[in-house]
C-alpha positions as CSV (number, residue, x, y, z in Angstrom):
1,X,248.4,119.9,87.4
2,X,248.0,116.7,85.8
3,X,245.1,115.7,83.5
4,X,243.4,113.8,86.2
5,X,243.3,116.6,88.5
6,X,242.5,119.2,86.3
7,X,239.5,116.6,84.9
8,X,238.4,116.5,88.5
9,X,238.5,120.1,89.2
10,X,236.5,121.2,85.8
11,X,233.7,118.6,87.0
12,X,233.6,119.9,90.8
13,X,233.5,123.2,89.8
14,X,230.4,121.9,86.9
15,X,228.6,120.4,89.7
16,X,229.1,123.5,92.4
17,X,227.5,125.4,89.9
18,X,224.9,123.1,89.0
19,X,223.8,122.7,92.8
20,X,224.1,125.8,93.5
21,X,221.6,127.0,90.5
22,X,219.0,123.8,92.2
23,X,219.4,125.4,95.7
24,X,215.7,126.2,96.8
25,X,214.2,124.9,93.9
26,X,210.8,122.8,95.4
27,X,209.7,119.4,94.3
28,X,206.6,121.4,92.7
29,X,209.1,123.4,90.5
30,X,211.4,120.0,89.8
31,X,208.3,118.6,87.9
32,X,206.6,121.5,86.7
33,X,205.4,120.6,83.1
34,X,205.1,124.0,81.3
35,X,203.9,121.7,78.2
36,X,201.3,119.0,77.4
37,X,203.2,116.0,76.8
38,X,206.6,116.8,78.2
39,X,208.6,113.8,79.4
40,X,208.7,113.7,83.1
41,X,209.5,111.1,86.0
42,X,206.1,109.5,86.6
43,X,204.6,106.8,88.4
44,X,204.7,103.3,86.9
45,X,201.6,100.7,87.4
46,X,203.9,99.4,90.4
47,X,203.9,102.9,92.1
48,X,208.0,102.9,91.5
49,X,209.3,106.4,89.4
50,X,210.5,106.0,86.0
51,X,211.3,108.3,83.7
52,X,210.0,109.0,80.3
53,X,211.6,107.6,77.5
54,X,211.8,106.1,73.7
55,X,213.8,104.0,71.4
56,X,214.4,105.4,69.1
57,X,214.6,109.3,70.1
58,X,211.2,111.0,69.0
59,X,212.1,113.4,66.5
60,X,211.4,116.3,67.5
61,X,212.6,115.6,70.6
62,X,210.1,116.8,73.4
63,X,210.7,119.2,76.0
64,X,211.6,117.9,79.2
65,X,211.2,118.8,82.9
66,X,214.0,119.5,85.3
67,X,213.4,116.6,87.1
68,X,213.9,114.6,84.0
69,X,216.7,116.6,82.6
70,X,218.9,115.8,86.2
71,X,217.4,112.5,86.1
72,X,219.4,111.7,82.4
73,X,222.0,113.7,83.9
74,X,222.1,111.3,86.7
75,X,221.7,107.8,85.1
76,X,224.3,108.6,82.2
77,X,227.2,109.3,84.4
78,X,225.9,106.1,86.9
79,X,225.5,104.1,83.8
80,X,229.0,105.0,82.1
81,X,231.1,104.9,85.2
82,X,229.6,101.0,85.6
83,X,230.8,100.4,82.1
84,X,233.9,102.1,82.0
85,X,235.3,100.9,85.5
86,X,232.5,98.6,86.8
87,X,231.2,94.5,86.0
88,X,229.4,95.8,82.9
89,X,225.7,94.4,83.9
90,X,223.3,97.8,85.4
91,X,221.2,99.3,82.2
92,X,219.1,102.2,82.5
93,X,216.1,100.0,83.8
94,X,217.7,98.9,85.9
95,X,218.1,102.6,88.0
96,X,215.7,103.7,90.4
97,X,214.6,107.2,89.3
98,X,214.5,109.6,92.6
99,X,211.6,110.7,94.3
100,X,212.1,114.2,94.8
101,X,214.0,117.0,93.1
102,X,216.7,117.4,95.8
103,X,217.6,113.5,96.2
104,X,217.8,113.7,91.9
105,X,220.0,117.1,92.0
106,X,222.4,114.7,94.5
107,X,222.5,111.7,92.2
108,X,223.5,114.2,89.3
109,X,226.3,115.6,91.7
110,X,227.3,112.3,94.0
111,X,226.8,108.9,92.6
112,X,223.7,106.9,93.2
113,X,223.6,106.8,96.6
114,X,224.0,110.5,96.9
């Protein structure tokens, strides 16, 4: 097995597992906040979905909900696959954060138009 296809393997088998662990979950339970003042996906002024963030990193960092956490998850492997192989021009702005749990747990999984 070369390193490429072993790479590939380790992150299908990261991913099954991840999806499989979000099976069922509801959009209810994807941004369930369990504490005041955890970061989130929320509404902007424009009605578009951003999530919560902070430069630099609060310290302590807050607790986050799921939807956030596959959110990051998300726009981190979107944002160094543009760098790494892509023109080098989408920043984290830039991405549209999902609307519901299940379209965020395929971005995480997919690509950006999962």
């Amino acid at each position: 097995m070369t390193r490429v296809e072993l790479l590939l393997a380790q992150m299908d088998e990261v991913y099954g597992r991840l999806a499989g662990r979000l099976e069922g979950l509801t959009d209810a339970e994807y941004f369930w906040e369990p504490v005041p003042g955890c970061w989130t996906v929320r509404r902007d002024g424009s009605g578009a979905r951003v999530a919560d963030y902070a430069e630099p990193d609060p310290d302590p960092a807050p607790f986050t909900t799921i939807v956030w956490r596959l959110t990051h998850l998300a726009d981190c492997k979107v944002i160094y696959s543009e760098w790494a192989f892509g023109p080098r021009r989408l920043t984290f702005p830039d991405l549209a954060a999902p609307g519901h749990g299940g379209r965020c747990a395929g971005q995480a999984g997919g690509g950006p138009g999962a």
